[in-house]
N, C-alpha and C positions, 0 to 999 in steps of 0.2 A: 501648212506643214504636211509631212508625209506625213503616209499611213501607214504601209507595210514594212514589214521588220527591213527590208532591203534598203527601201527607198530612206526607211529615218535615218540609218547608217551611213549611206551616201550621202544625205543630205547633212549632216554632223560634221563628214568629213570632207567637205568641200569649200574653199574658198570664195569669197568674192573678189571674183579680179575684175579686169581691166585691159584692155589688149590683147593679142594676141601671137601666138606663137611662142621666140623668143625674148618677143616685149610685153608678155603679160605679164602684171604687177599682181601682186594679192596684197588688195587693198589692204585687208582687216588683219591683216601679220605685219604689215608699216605703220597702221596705226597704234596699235596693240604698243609692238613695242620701240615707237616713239613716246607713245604716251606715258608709259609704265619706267621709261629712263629717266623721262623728262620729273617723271612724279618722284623717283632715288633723288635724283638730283637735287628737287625743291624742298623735299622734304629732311637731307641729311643739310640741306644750307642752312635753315630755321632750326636745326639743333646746336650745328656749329655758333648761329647767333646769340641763340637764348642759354648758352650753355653755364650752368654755375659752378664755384665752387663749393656752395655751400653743398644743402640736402639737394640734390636731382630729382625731376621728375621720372615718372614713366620711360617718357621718352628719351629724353637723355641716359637714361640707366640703360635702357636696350642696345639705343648707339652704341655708348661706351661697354657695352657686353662683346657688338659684333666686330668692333674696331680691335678690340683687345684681340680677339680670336684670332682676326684676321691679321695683325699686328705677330702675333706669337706665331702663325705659319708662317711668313716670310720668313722671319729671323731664321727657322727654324733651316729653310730650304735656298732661300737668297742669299749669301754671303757678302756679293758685291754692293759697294754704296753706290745707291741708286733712289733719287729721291723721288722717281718714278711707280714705281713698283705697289707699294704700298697703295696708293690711290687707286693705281691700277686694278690690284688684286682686289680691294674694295668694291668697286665698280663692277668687275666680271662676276663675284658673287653674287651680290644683290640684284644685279640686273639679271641675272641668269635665275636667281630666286623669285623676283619678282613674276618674268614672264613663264615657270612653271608653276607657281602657284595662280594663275588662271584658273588651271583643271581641279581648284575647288570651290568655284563658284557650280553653283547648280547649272546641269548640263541644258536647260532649254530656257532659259531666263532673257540671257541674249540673243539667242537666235529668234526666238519669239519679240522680243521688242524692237529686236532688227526687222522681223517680216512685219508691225507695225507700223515702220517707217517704209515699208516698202521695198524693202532689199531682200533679194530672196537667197541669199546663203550670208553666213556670218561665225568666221571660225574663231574660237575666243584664246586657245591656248597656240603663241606663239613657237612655242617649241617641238610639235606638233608638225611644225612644215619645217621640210628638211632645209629648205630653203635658207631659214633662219640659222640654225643648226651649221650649215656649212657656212653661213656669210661670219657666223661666230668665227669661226673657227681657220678662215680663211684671213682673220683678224688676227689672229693669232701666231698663221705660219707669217706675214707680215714682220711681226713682231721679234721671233723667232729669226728674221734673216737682218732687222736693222740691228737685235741686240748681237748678233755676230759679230756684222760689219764694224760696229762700235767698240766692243771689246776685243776684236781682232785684225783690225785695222782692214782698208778697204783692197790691200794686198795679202793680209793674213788668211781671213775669210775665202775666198777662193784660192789659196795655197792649202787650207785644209781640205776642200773638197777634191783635190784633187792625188791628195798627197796619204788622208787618210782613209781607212784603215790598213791598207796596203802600201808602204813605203816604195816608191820608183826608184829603180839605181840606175844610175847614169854608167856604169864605171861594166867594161869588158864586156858580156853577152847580154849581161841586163839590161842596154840599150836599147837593143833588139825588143825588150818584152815593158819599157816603160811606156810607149802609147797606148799598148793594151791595158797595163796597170791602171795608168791615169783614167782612161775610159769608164772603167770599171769602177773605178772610186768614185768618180764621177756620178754616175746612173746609180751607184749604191747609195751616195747620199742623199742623191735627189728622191728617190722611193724613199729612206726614211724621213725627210720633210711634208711630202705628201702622205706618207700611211701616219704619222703624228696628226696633221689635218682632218686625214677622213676618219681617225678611229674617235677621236674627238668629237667631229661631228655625229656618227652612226653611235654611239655611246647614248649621249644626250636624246638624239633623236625619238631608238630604239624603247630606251624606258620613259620621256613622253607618251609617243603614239602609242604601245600598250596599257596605260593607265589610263586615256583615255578611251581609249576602245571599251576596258572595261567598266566604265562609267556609263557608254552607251550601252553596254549589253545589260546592264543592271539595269535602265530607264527602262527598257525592253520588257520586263518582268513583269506580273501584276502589281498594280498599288501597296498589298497591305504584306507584299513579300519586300520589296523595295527599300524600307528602311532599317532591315533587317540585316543586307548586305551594303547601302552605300556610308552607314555612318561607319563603320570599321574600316570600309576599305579607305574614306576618307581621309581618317585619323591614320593610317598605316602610311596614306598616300603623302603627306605631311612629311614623314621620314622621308620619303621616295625623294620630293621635290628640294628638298636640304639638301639632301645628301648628292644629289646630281651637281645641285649649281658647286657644293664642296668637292666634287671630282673636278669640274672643269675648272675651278680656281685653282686648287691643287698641283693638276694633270701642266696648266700652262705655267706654273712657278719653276715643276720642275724644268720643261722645255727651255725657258728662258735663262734657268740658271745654268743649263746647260750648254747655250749660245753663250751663256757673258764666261764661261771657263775658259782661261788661257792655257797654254801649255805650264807657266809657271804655277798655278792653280794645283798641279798635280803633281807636284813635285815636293 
């Protein structure tokens, strides 16, 4: 392990990859959160299974806590019937919950049992690399361009891009000035597709990597000052990592309900 305040810093915030250039892989953020999807997924199927009507466990009572939530924000932001959606917003929560609450496992647990197997970096909170952060979110602008296509047919969709928020007239001198119009409508939507993407991404990112920074600069301190500051910030941190994966659930209901809105929609 490092020693000096620099080297533990760098060494915290480094991945273990694999390759080089632009085919290096970081390993330990594919596994992370393969493993951490793969664990939602088995773990919400065994409550779907065992689930009663009588008295619920534990488990089943949290489900049906987060389902409900999750459940009441669509309704609340989705209007369109979409038997999608719901699973959907399900899934982007808890997975996005999942691989932030990493950053409260104690900061040198893993990386210490990784450098026992012999791996010499080992980053444990996914979200953390932007990497992840963008591929979220690049999952999203995806999303955002099929629910178009789908609810505004695969001639609608690109008649809006080009048509709004600037109307082209075809009619007298306005001819003249509908290429430029189109153009422009054009590169305007396309920038707000991509700034939907990257603020999504840089959001998420942003409040990760400073929470964990601050977990390393707390390790940093002497021992008997240490749990003075990591148990609060922990318990604070708790909020942090809810309330993020609740933004990007959120943030993409609106997006998408925004793509499945037709012009009759607003009328």
């Amino acid at each position: 392990m490092a020693h000096s305040p620099a080297e533990y810093i760098t060494h915290h915030l480094t991945n273990l990859t694999v390759g080089e250039g632009f085919f290096t892989l970081h390993v330990d953020t594919l596994l992370f959160s393969w493993g951490l999807g793969g664990l939602f997924a088995f773990c919400f199927f065994l409550a779907s299974k065992k689930a009663t009507s009588g008295v619920p466990g534990k488990w089943q009572n949290f489900v049906e806590m987060v389902l409900g939530a999750v459940d009441s924000s669509v309704k609340e932001i989705f209007h369109a019937p979409d038997p999608l959606i719901g699973p959907l917003s399900l899934t982007i929560f808890m997975w996005v919950f999942l691989l932030n609450a990493m950053d409260l496992l104690p900061i040198d647990l893993l990386p210490i049992l990784a450098g026992g197997a012999g791996l010499e970096h080992l980053r444990v909170v996914p979200t953390t690399d932007m990497n992840t952060t963008f591929a979220l979110s690049l999952g999203v602008m995806g999303l955002i361009i099929w629910y178009s296509l789908r609810h505004k047919g695969i001639m609608g969709y690109p008649k809006e891009l080009l048509t709004h928020p600037f109307e082209p007239s075809f009619k007298g001198i306005g001819m003249l000035l509908a290429p430029v119009v189109i153009v422009f409508n054009l590169l305007l939507n396309l920038m707000e597709l991509v700034a939907k993407a990257v603020s999504l991404s840089l959001r998420l990112f942003g409040n990760m990597y400073a929470g964990e920074l601050i977990f390393i600069l707390i390790a940093l301190l002497p021992w008997f000052v240490q749990p003075f500051l990591s148990a609060p910030w922990a318990i604070f941190h708790i909020l942090i990592i809810t309330l993020q994966a609740f933004i990007f659930m959120m943030l993409t209901l609106v997006y998408l309900s925004m793509a499945a809105a037709t012009a009759a929609d607003h009328h």
